[in-house]
C-alpha positions, 0 to 999 in steps of 0.5 A, a space after each residue: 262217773 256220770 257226768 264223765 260219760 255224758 261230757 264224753 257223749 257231748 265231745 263224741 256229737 262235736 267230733 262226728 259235727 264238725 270233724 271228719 266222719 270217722 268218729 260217727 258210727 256207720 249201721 248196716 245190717 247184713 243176714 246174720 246181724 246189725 253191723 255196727 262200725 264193720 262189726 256185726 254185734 249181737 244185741 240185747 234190747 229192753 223196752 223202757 217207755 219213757 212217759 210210763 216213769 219220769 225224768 227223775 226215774 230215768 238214769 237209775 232205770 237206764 243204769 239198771 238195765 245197762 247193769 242186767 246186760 242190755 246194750 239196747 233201750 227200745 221205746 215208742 214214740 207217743 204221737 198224742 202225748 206230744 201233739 195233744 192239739 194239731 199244731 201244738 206240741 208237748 215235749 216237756 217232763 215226761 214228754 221230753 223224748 230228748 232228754 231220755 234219749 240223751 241219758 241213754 246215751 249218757 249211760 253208754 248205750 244204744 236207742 232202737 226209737 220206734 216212731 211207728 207212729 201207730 204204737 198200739 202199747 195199751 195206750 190210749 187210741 193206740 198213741 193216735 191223737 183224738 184229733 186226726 179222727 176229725 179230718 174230713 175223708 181220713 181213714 186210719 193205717 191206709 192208703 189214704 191221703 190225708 192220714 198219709 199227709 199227717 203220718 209223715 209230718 209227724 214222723 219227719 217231725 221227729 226225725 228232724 228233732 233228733 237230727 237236731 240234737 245230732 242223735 243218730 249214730 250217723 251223726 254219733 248220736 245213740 239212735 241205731 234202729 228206727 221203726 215205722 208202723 207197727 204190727 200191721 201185718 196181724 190185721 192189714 188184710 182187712 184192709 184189702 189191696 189199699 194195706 200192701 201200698 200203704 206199707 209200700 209208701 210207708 216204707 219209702 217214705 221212712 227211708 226217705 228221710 236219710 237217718 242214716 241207720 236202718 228201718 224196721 217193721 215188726 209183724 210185717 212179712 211184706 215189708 219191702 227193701 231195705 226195711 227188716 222185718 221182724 218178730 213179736 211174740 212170747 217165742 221167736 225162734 222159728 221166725 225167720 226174715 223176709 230176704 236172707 239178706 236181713 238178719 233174725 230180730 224180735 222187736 218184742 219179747 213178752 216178759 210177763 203181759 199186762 194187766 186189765 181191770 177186772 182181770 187176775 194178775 200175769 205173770 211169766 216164770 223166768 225160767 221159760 222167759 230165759 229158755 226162750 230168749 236162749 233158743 232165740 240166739 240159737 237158731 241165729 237170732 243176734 237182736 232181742 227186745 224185752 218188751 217190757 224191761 220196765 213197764 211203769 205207770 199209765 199215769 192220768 188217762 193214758 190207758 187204752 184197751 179199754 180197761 187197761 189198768 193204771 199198773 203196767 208192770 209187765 211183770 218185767 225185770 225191773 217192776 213198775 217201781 224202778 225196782 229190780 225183780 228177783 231172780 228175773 232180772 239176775 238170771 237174765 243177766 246170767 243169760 246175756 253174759 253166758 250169750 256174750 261169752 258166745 258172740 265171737 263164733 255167733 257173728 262168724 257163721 249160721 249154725 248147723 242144727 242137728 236132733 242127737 235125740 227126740 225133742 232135742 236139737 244141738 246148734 254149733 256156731 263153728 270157724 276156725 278155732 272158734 266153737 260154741 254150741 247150744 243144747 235145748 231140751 223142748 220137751 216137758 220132761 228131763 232128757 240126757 243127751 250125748 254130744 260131741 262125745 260128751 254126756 248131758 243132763 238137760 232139764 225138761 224145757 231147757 237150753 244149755 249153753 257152752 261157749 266152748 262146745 264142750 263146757 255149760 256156762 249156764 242152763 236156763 231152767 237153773 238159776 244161780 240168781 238170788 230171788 227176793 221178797 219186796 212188800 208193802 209196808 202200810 201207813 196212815 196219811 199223816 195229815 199236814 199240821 194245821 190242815 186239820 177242819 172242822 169235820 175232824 177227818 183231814 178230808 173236804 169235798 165238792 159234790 159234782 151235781 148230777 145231769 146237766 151244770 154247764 153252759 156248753 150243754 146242748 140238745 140234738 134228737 137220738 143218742 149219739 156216740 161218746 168219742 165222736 162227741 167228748 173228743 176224749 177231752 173227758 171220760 164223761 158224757 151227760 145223757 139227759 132227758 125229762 118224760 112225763 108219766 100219766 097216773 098214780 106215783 110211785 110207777 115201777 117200771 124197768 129202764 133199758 140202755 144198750 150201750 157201746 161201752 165201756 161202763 155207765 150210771 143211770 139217776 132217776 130224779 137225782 139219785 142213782 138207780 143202777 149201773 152197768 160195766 163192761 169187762 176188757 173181752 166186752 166193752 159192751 153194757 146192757 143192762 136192765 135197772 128196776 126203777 121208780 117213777 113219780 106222777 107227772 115230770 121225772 129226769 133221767 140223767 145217764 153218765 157213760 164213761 169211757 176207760 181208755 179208748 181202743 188201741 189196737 185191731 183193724 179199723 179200732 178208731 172207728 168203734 165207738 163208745 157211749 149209749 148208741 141205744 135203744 133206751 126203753 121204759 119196759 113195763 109201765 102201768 098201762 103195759 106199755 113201753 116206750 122208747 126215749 132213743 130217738 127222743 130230745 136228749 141234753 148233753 154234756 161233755 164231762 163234769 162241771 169241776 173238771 172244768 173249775 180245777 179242783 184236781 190241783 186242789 185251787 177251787 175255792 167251794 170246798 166244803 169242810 164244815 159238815 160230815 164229811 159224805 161217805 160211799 156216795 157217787 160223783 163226789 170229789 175229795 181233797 186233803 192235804 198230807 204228809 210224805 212219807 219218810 224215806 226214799 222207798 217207792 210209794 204208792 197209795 192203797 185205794 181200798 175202802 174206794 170205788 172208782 175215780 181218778 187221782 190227783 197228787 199236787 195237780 199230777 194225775 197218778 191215774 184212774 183207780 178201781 180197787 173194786 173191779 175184782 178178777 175172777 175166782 179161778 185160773 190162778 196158780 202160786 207155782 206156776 210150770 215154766 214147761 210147755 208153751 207159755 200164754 198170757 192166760 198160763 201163769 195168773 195170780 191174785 184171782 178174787 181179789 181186786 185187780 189193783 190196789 196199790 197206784 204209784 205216787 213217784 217220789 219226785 211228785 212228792 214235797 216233804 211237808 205239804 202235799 195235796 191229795 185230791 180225788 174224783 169219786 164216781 160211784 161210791 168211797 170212804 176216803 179216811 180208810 185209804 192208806 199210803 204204803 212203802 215198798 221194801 225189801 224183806 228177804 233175799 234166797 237162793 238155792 243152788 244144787 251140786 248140779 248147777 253150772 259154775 257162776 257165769 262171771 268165773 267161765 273164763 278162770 280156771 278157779 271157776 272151774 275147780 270152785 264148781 256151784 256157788 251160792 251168791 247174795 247181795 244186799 239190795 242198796 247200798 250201804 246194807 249189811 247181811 244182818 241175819 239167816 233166816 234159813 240155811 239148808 244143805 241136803 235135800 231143802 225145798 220149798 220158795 222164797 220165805 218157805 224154806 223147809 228141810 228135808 229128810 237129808 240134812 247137814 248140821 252144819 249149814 247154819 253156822 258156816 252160812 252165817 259166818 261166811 255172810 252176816 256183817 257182809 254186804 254179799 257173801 258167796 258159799 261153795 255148793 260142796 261136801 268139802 265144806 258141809 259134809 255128806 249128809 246123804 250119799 249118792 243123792 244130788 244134795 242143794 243149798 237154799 238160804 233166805 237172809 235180810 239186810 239193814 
């Protein structure tokens, strides 16, 4: 079927070539939406970027998306991903913005392409290559000429590829939205009178380049004709467009937040993700974005932050593995249908809004014969509401929705989605066969020698700062420096660093002495580190590192990292201090073995004869094993290791730190989708580490022989780390008398006489409903793998569940006293059932 839509999308670039325009599509916008081809069109977008996976990933991603109800693929387009180097270009594996633009369309979709090129994203310098820092007289994100010079060789760049490969929906290619810049409106004024002409040039010179689709600018309240303004944020309902000429569009809906290390883990209960989404639609939204649909991976050192994490999950519906997330991505698929079924009367008209009741307000879309309507409940508690003559039961913090004006197709705070438990199975490396040395564990190692190794060192007076000097080749910069102590040995003495971030080690005479780290809120380190010194020469070797550089705020590029100083000896034997920063330093831009390849496994000085070295820091390891069987998602658990980077057969799987753990408390299991959402609302995993588990995509892997390497900073044992598979354990629902029909029966007349319905279905295919755990029909409670059962109870329930559904790879039962009984008369009575496959 594929292959037949993609030969289909191949004819469809020929005819819009080469015959007449016709078979092109044509996008304008007017002030109630994108028009597509004449035809205004409400649109559901989700976010997908695409180096965050790989290509092997992309069409079950796509697919997946298209699947839950999505007409629209968003992604940003990474400037230092694909010029690393001025002048030189990288557009290759997970870089080939073409090929994941093709298999968008592949699948039938459309692409809002988001060259900004300013993508902030949590990546790395905001998606700024390192380069563009070092050209004489050039600030960032302003009315400069030489950023301006290479914003728009850059954007033109990328314009003219897909142009190349007839990829605008003018030339009948998948791209309908372009957007230039990127939340410049939060932070331009403290740019000054220079930000509103640098929009002005950067608006024009977007449209300038003749994409024949429209521009956007998110967070940009000034943006000027013809490019739409638009919104980001957890909620946008109240946002409303520049010009009444432009139509009501959120680029960025936040579906969970991301994750920083040393941070507890967000997440964003879906029923308030789904109540958002809906009151967007209702007060005349027509285009909406998750961001993000599927977070992914920032593989290698593609984080900003700094202190992002190597997980960008995002807590979106289709979780960094590629898997779907239950009941977030079937209700929102629920959302979008029950949206759909409304679109005819949304793109018709504005809606009259009135309040039938406080904190209740109805919004009806009405022409003709054509109605559909909206009832949202923004208050934290249950309110029933007369409308049209018609009573409503509408749940606290909760949009209905009727397609009709008169009948709910679905209500946001009630979900008919089944949910499912994933977990991870854990397994030991199984080392390749004859890989086995002399050390018995499978592991060799290199030490990374401490202070200065290389050649290239050099020496300058005063401490300098870290990116200015490392140029981001490495998240590491030797500081070194040699003094003389006068007297008895043994001196204790206090060593005092300032530095600008983002976490370093200090060596006194080659053995570590302390370290310091600062957190994703304070880059910032200072630390003060007992130390002892000998009579006569004594080195002091200070590693500072970097976690991914800053990526967003008003001149970011411009802050810095590294010992910026002072450094003091507090305290020595006379009482004196003595400050080395303006002193001779040595330095040395990142590690000797960076240099020499270890990370794909191919120097030659790896050591396997002797005990292998254990929580000891600057060490790297290597080993060769195994993969895992099967086609589950895998990942490597890095507990028992400190902090490093990881290599796969010479793939970076990115920086690990299972040892930063998030704090104690602010942490919910059950978190109340009533009420405003945050990202600080809904957090799990507190006093724990913030990742753990770090994804090794299936497409990295050989069956028999893989190489593992590691560069461990600051102290591991790695024998204990383990692989670990994810799978699926159980799959739920629960489904009360009160719940709407199923969304795909609104248009029969069975659904409205089969009423509430209780659906699952087998995660893969080829699986079987093989046994219920739990089945309840009365007053059951509880979640997900902690069904209980409540006082009132059918005796029932088990067998009619496990006839209706066991041999099945999906089953749905009838919420109804017909088929259970009444167990308890006059009470609201729900189904709740947890089943496996095989």
């Amino acid at each position: 079927m594929r292959g037949t839509q993609i030969l289909f999308v191949g004819l469809l670039w020929f005819f819009c070539v080469y015959a007449p325009s016709s078979f092109c599509a044509n996008v304008t916008y007017d002030h109630r939406a994108l028009v597509i081809d004449g035809k205004r069109r409400v649109l559901v977008s989700g976010s997908i970027h695409y180096p965050r996976s790989t290509p092997e990933m992309w069409p079950d991603l796509i697919q997946k998306s298209k699947d839950g109800g999505l007409d629209v693929i968003e992604t940003y387009v990474f400037w230092n991903l694909h010029e690393p180097v001025q002048g030189q270009y990288n557009f290759e594996g997970r870089a080939d913005l073409v090929k994941f633009v093709k298999a968008v369309a592949a699948a039938g979709l459309y692409v809002h392409l988001r060259i900004g090129p300013y993508a902030c994203a949590e990546w790395n310098y905001g998606g700024f290559p390192l380069w563009l820092h070092f050209i004489p007289g050039i600030q960032f994100r302003t009315d400069n000429k030489p950023f301006e010079a290479e914003m728009k060789r850059f954007t033109v760049k990328i314009v003219d590829m897909m142009k190349q490969e007839s990829l605008y929906a003018s030339q009948g290619g998948p791209i309908i939205l372009s957007q230039v810049e990127n939340e410049y409106g939060n932070i331009d004024a403290a740019y000054g009178p220079a930000a509103k002409s640098y929009i002005k040039w950067a608006a024009s010179m977007a449209t300038s380049l003749d994409t024949g689709v429209p521009w956007v600018m998110c967070q940009q309240a000034d943006a000027p004709d013809p490019i739409i303004n638009t919104c980001n944020g957890f909620y946008c309902d109240q946002f409303t467009p520049n010009s009444n000429a432009k139509p009501k569009m959120w680029t960025e809906n936040w579906s969970g937040w991301f994750l920083s290390f040393g941070g507890a883990v967000p997440y964003r209960p879906v029923e308030d993700l789904a109540f958002a989404v809906a009151r967007f639609y209702q007060r005349g939204g027509t285009f909406q974005n998750y961001y993000m649909y599927h977070g992914g991976t920032n593989f290698g050192r593609t984080t900003g932050g700094p202190f992002i994490s190597t997980s960008y999950d995002y807590d979106a519906p289709i979780d960094q593995y590629g898997i779907i997330r239950q009941p977030k991505w079937g209700h929102l698929k629920d959302v979008h249908k029950a949206i759909k079924l409304c679109e005819e009367a949304l793109i018709a008209t504005d809606p009259t809004i009135t309040s039938p009741g406080p904190n209740i307000e109805a919004a009806v879309y009405k022409t003709g014969s054509i109605c559909a309507a909206f009832l949202a409940n923004i208050a934290t508690s249950d309110a029933t509401v007369t409308f049209n003559g018609n009573s409503y039961h509408l749940p606290a913090w909760s949009v209905s929705i009727l397609p009709d004006c008169k009948n709910v197709v679905l209500n946001t705070a009630k979900i008919n989605s089944a949910s499912m438990i994933s977990s991870f199975t854990t397994e030991s490396f199984k080392e390749e066969v004859g890989s086995l040395d002399d050390s018995g564990s499978g592991w060799s190692w290199i030490s990374e020698p401490i202070g200065i190794s290389k050649s290239d060192s050099f020496s300058k007076f005063g401490l300098l700062e870290q990116i200015n000097t490392t140029a981001d080749k490495s998240d590491y910069l030797w500081y070194s420096i040699s003094i003389d102590v006068e007297g008895d040995s043994g001196s204790q003495t206090v060593l005092h660093i300032e530095s600008l971030g983002h976490a370093l080690h200090a060596f006194i005479n080659g053995k570590i002495a302390g370290s310091g780290t600062g957190n994703s809120g304070k880059a910032k380190v200072n630390v003060d580190i007992p130390v002892t010194l000998v009579a006569g020469k004594n080195s002091i070797d200070l590693l500072s590192l970097t976690v991914g550089l800053q990526n967003y705020g008003a001149f970011f590029d411009t802050w810095g990292a590294g010992i910026t100083g002072p450094v003091i000896l507090k305290g020595l034997k006379n009482g004196s201090t003595v400050d080395l920063s303006s002193q001779q330093w040595t330095y040395q831009v990142g590690l000797k073995y960076e240099d020499l390849g270890p990370s794909n496994g191919s120097s030659g000085q790896w050591n396997s004869q002797s005990t292998l070295p254990t929580n000891q820091s600057l060490i790297w390891y290597k080993t060769n094993f195994v993969a895992p069987s099967g086609s589950n998602p895998v990942a490597i658990d890095f507990t028992g290791m400190g902090k490093g980077e990881a290599w796969v057969n010479g793939q970076s799987i990115g920086r690990y730190w299972p040892t930063y753990v998030s704090p104690n408390g602010g942490c919910t299991d059950s978190c109340n989708y009533r009420g405003a959402y945050s990202s600080s609302k809904c957090l799990k995993n507190c006093g724990k580490p913030s990742q753990t588990l770090y994804h090794i995509p299936r497409s990295w892997l050989q069956p028999d022989s893989n190489t593992l390497v590691l560069f461990e900073e600051s102290g591991g044992d790695p024998t204990q780390i383990s692989f670990a598979t994810k799978q699926i354990g159980s799959m739920c629902s629960h489904v009360s008398e009160s719940h709407p029909p199923p969304v795909d029966l609104w248009n029969s007349d069975k659904g409205r006489k089969v009423g509430p319905v209780l659906s699952l279905e087998c995660p893969y295919p080829n699986q079987l409903i093989s046994s219920i755990k739990f089945a309840s029909f009365g007053t059951p409670y509880g979640t997900c793998g902690n069904f209980k059962h409540g006082r009132c109870r059918s005796n029932k329930a088990l067998s009619i569940v496990q006839k209706a559904c066991i041999g099945s790879s999906s089953c749905r039962i009838g919420i109804s006293i017909n088929t259970f009984g009444d167990p308890c008369k006059g009470v609201t009575k729900s189904l709740a059932v947890e089943a496996s496959c095989a």
